[in-house]
N, C-alpha and C positions, 0 to 999 in steps of 0.2 A: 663573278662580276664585282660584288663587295670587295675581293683581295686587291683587283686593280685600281680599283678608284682610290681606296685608304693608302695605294703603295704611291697613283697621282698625287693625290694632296701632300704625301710625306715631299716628294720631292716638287711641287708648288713652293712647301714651305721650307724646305732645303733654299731653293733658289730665291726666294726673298731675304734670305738673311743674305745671303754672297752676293756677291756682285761679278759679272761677267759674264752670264750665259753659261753658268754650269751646267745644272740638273733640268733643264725646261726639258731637255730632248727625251730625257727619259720619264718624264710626266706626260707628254705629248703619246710616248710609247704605250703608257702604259693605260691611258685613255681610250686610244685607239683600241687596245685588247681589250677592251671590255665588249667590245661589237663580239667578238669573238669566245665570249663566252661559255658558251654549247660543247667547243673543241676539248680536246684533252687538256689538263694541265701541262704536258710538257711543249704539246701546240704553242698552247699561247705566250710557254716562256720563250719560244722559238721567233714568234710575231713579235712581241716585247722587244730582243735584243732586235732584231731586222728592223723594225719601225721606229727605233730610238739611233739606232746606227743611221737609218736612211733619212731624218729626218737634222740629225748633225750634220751631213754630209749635205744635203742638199740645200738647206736653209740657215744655218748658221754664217756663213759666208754672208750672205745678204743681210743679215739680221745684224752681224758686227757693224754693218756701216750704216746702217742705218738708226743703232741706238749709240756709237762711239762718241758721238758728241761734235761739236765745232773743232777743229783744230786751232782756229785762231783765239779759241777759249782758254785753250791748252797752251799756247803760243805765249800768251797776255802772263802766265803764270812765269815760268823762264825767266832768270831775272830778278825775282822778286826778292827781298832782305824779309827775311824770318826773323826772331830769336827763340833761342833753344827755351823750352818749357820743362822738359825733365829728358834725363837719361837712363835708358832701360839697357841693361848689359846682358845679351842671354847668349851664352858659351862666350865666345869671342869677338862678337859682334858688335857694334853698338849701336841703339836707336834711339832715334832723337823723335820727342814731341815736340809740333811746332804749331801755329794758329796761321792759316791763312784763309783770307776775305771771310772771315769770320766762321773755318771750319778748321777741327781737328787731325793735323796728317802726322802719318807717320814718314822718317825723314834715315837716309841713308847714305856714309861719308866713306872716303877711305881717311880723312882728315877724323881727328879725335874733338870734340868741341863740350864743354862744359854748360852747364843750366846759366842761362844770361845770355851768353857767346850768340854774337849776331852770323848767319851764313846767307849764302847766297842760294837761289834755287836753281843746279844750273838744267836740270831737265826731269821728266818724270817716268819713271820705269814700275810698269805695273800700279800700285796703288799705293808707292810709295815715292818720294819725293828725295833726287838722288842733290844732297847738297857741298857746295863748295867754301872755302876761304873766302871771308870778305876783304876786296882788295884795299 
């Protein structure tokens, strides 16, 4: 009963640092199996994977719309003139820091842009900020 709850809280605290609705299914999982106790250990790795499987499957779906946020929150962003804050090169790539409404994003071009260089925001892909040429 101890292994499931420590292996819960790991992934409680897994999914506080991310953001997206990673690990909850499998905290949910592994919760669950603590009812289950008494069973074999290879049981309850059986209940674990099924309870974390079935609880993706049937609740996630609801759960994205209901914590995704306003769209028209997301909408008000689009548009917006950033400047570049610093540039991170890792392999080939290149990432831009940038300050918007007073928060840290990470920012992504097929355009090359220097520390200063003002861009434009033209939309947001995953948790990062896909930026353009200011016209």
């Amino acid at each position: 009963m101890l292994l499931w709850f420590i292996i819960g809280i790991v992934f409680l605290v897994i999914e506080f640092l991310t953001f997206g609705l990673i690990s909850i299914w499998f905290a949910l999982g592994a919760f669950l199996t603590m009812i289950f106790y008494e069973s074999s250990l290879e049981n309850q790795f059986y209940i674990f994977v099924g309870a974390s499987l079935l609880f993706l499957l049937l609740i996630r779906k609801l759960a994205l719309k209901r914590f995704k946020g306003n769209s028209k929150e997301l909408n008000r962003i689009e548009g917006k003139i950033v400047k570049i804050e610093k540039v991170e090169i890792r392999g080939s790539d290149h990432f831009y820091t940038v300050y918007l409404d007073g928060k840290i994003w990470e920012g992504i071009s097929k355009r090359t842009f220097n520390v200063g260089d003002e861009a434009v925001v033209e939309k947001i892909m995953g948790n990062k900020l896909v930026l353009t040429k200011k016209s």
